[in-house]
Every structure is written in C-alpha cells, then in structure tokens.
C-alpha positions in Angstrom: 135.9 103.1 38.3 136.6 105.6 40.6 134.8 109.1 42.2 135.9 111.9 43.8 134.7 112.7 46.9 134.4 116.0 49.0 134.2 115.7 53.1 134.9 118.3 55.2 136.6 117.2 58.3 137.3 119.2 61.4 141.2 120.5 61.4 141.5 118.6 64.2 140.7 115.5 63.0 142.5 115.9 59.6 145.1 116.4 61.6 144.8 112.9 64.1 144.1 111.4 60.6 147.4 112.7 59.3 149.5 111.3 61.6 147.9 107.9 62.1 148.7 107.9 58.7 152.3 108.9 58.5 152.6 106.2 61.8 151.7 103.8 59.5 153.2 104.7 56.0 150.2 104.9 54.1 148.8 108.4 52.9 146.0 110.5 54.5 144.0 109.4 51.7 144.4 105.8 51.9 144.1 105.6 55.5 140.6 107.2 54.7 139.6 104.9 52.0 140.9 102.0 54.2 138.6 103.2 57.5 135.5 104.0 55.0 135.9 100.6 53.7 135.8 98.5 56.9 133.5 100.5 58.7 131.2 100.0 55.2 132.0 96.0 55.6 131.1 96.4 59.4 127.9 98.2 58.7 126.9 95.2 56.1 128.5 92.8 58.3 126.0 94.3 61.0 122.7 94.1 59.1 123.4 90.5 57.9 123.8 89.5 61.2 120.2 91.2 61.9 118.9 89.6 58.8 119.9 86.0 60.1 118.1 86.9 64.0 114.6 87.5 62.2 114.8 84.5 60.2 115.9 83.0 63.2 113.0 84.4 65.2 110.6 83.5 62.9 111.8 79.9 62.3 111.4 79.5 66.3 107.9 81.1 65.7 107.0 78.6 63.0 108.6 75.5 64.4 108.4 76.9 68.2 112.0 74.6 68.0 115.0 75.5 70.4 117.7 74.7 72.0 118.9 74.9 75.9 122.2 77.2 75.8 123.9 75.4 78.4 123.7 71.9 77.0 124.7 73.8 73.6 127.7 75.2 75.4 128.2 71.9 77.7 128.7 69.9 74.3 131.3 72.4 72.5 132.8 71.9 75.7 133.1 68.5 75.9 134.1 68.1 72.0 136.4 70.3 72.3 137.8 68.6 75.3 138.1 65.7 73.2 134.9 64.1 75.2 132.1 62.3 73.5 128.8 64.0 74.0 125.2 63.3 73.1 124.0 66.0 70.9 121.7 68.2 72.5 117.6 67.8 71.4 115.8 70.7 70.8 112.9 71.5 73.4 109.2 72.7 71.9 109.2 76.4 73.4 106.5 77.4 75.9 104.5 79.9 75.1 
C-alpha cells in the first residue's frame, strides 16, 4: 500500500534533485523515495548499532569481562596473514 506525501522543498533543491535525477535516469520522484529509504535504513541501522553498545556496556558491567584491542587486532592480523595465533583471554576490568 501506498500514501501520498506533501514536502515542500526549497526551489533550489528541487532543482539539484532534478538533475541528479535525470543524471541517473530515474525520476525526481524515485530518486526521492530511493534517498528517504536509505537514509530511513541508515537511521535504524544507526540505533541498532546503539542498541548493541548498551548491551555491550552492561554485559562489561555485569561480567566486568574484556578484551585488550591490540591483541584483538594482533590476532585478525595474524589469521589473516595466514599465521596461527593464540586466541586472546579476556582481562577482569579494573575499576
């Protein structure tokens, strides 16, 4: 199902909206559905991301579990050299 929508957009912008659409053979209207839809998928994108930091945060909290970030990065390195590494351990944090 589809809704119609009003927006009122400065001339000048309709107008840089226009022809980033003709430059790229879609229609005004479909370059804005397109740009309203991923910037909607980016905002969501953006608070899942937030979501999984505080249950992160308050895992570390609860477990007070983590890891050093340069033996994290040290063994993607090393794997993906093709190295064999020793997983790193995770540290009790200090409070």
């Amino acid at each position: 199902m589809t809704t119609t929508t009003t927006i009122k957009l400065q001339d000048s912008l309709k107008e840089r909206i226009a022809q980033a659409a003709a430059a790229t053979g879609k229609s005004a209207h479909a370059f804005m559905v397109e740009a309203l839809q991923a910037q909607t998928e980016l905002a969501e994108r953006r608070l899942e991301f937030i979501e999984s930091a505080r249950l992160a945060e308050a895992e570390v909290a609860q477990f007070g579990l983590v890891y050093d970030a340069d033996e994290v990065f040290s063994h993607i390195q090393a794997r993906l050299d093709g190295r064999r590494s020793e997983r790193p351990k995770p540290t009790k944090l200090r409070p």
